[in-house]
N, C-alpha and C positions, 0 to 999 in steps of 0.2 A: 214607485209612482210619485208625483209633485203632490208637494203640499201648498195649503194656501199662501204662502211666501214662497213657492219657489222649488224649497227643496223636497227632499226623497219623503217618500210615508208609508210606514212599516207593514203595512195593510193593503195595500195596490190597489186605493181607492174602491174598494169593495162598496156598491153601491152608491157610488156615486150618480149613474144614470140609468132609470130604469128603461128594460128590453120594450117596455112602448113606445119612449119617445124616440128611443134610438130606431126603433121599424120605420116609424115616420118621418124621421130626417133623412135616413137612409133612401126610402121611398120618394120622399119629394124631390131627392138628388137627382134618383133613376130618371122621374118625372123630366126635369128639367133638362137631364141628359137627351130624351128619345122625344121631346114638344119639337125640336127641329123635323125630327121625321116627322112626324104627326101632321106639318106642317106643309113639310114638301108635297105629299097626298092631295093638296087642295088647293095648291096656290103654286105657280112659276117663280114667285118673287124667291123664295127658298131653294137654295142650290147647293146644301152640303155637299162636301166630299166624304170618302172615307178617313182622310187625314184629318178634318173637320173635326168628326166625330171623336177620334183617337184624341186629340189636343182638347175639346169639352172636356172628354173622360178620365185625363188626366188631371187636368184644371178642376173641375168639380167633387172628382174622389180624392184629390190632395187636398184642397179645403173640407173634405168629410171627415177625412181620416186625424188631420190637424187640429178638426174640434173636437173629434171622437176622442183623443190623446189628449188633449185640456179637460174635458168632462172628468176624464177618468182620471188624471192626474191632480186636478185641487176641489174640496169642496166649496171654496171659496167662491160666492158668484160674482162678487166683484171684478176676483181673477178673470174665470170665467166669459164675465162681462166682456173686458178690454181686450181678450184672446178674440172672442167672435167679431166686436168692431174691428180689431185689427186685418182679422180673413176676410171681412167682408168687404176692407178698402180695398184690400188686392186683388180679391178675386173682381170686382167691379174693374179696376184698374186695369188689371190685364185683358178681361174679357171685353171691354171696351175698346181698347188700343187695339187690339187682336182684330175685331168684327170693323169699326170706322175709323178707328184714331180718332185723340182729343185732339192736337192738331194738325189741319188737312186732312188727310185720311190717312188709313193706316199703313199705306207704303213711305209714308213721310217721316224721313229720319229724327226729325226734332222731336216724334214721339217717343225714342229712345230714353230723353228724363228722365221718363216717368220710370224707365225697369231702375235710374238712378235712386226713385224716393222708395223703391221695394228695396235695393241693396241695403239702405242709409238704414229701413227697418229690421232687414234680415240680419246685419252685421250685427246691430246693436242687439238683437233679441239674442244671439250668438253669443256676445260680451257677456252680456247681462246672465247667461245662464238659464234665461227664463225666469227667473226672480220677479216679481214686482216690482220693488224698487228700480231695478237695472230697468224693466220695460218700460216704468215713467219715461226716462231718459229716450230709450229708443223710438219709442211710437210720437214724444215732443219733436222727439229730431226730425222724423218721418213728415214730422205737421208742416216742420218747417220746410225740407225741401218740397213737400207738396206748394207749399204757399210762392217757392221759387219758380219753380215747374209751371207753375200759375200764371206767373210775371213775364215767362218768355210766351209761354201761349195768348197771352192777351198781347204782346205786343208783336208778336208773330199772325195773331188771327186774319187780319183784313178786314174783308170781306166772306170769308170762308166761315160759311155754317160750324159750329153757332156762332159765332159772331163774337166780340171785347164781352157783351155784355153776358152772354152762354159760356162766355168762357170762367168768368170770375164766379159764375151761379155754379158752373159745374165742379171748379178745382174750388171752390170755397167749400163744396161737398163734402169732397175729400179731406181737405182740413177738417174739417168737424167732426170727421169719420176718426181720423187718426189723434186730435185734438183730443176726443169721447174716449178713445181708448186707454191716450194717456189717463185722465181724470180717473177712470175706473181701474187701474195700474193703482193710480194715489191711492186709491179709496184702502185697497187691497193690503198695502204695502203700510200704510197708516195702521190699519189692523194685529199685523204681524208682531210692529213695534210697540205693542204697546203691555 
């Protein structure tokens, strides 16, 4: 298992997360997974398919599983910390481009960037090993093609909901999302060295 730098820990994070919280992340996952059906029950506006639901439960149990693997892999919450902002830009990221697109809607090719500022994170988190250190580097980089991604969507927006100014509120999000994670990467990494 990861230790708070990064690497292996001779113990396999034994207690790292106790079986309550993990019922209730787990739970709250299910929750959010089956709120579409729940939904469709009482409203036409809600139209899942079953591919729908398969791409949620994909999307959602890969971000479980990906924090359940950080938990148990550092005690570090710093680490920790910058692990969960970072699943929560992409899962926001994708789940968003997936159900409207950030621009146009989501049959509109220019929303494709965005899987760019997931590679830009996913490569570097790749490079980096998973290390702290190395994630400074990646989740900064990440900021930063979010902050480009940003640049075409506002100057692509129009008139199209949300609008220059929804757009820079929105991808400014995301920077601060992947920005937060960096800093909590430093916190981590600062730790290790010392």
């Amino acid at each position: 298992m990861m230790k708070a730098n990064g690497g292996m820990e001779a113990n396999g994070g034994a207690g790292a997360a106790t079986s309550g919280w993990r019922i209730a992340a787990w739970s709250l996952a299910a929750a959010l997974w089956l709120l579409p059906l729940a939904a469709m029950q009482v409203t036409d506006e809600v139209n899942w398919t079953a591919g729908d639901f398969v791409f949620a439960g994909v999307l959602i149990g890969g971000v479980g599983l990906a924090l359940e693997l950080a938990v148990r892999g550092s005690r570090d919450l710093a680490w920790r910390g910058g692990v969960a902002l970072l699943l929560a830009a992409a899962f926001l990221l994708v789940w968003i481009n997936a159900a409207v697109g950030i621009i146009g809607d989501e049959g509109d090719p220019l929303n494709l960037v965005y899987a760019g500022v997931l590679a830009v994170a996913l490569v570097g988190a790749i490079v980096a090993r998973f290390r702290a250190r190395g994630m400074v580097r990646a989740t900064a980089a990440a900021a930063v093609a979010q902050a480009l991604a940003g640049a075409v969507a506002v100057a692509t927006a129009g008139d199209q909901p949300p609008g220059p100014l929804g757009q820079v509120v929105l991808n400014g999000g995301f920077v601060l999302l992947f920005a937060g994670s960096a800093w909590l990467f430093a916190r981590a990494a600062a730790r290790t060295a010392r």
